[in-house]
C-alpha positions in Angstrom: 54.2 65.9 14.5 50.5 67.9 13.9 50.8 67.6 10.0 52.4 64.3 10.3 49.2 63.6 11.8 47.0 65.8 9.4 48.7 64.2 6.7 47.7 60.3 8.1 44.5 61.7 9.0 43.8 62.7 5.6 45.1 59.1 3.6 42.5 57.5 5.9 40.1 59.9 5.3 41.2 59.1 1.7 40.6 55.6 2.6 37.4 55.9 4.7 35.6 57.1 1.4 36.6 55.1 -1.4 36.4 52.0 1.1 32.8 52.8 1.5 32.4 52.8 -2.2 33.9 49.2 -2.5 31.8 48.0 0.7 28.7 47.7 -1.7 26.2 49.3 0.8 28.6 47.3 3.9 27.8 44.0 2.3 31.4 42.6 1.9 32.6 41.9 4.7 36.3 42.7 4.3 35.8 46.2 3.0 33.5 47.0 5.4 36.0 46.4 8.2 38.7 48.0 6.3 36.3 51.2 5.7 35.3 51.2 9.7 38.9 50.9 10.6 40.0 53.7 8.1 36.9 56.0 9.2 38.9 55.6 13.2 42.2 55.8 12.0 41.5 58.7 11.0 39.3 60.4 13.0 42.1 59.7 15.9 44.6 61.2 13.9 42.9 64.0 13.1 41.8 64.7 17.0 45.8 64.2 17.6 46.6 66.9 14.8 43.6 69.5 16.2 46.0 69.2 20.0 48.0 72.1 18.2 45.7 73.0 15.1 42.8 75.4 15.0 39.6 72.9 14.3 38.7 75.3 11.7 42.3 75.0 9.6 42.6 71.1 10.9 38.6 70.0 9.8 39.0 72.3 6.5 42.5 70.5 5.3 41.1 67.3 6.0 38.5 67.5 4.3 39.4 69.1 1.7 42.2 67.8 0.3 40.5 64.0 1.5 38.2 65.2 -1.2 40.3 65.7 -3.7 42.5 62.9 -3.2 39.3 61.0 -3.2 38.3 62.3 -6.7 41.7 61.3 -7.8 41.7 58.0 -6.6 37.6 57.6 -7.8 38.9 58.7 -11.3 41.7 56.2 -11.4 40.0 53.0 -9.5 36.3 53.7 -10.3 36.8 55.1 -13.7 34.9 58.3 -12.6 34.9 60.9 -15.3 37.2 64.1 -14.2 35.1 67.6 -16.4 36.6 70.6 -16.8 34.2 71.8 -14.3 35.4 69.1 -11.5 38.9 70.3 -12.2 38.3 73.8 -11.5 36.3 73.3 -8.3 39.7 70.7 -6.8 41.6 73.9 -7.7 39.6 75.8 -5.5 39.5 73.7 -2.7 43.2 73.5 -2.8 43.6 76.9 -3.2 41.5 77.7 -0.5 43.3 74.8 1.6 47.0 76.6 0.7 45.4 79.9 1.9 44.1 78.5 5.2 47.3 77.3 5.8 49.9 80.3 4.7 47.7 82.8 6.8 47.4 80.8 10.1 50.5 81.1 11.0 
């Protein structure tokens, strides 16, 4: 159940972020709410998932990989350019998240 949780905390954190893009500066009403309840979903699911994960491997992943699944989303919905540059530092972070992950066993 903790990366069941990590994994739901991480869509909202998803979510939470492009949500605040469509918000325009929380003047729509209906994004707004939508942003404020994806910004608790997930901060619930990720304090569920950090009951049996280390805050430092829990907080990292979520992050992280929110980020990049936030770049991918951006670049599809937004039409945000993806560089060559951006590309290699997503790589990292999911490197970096895989490591965390295999070595905290």
């Amino acid at each position: 159940m903790t990366w069941l949780f990590l994994g739901i905390a991480i869509v909202f954190e998803i979510l939470f972020a492009l949500g605040t893009n469509a918000t325009q500066g929380f003047t729509r009403l209906w994004p707004s709410v939508l942003t404020l309840l994806a910004a608790a979903g997930g901060i619930y699911a990720l304090s569920r998932a950090l009951l049996d994960l280390d805050v430092s491997v829990g907080y990292t992943l979520w992050t992280g990989i929110g980020g990049v699944g936030t770049v991918v989303f951006g670049s599809i919905l937004f039409k945000e350019r993806l560089t060559l540059a951006r590309l290699l530092s997503f790589a990292s972070i999911i490197g970096g998240a895989v490591i965390l992950r295999v070595t905290s066993a």
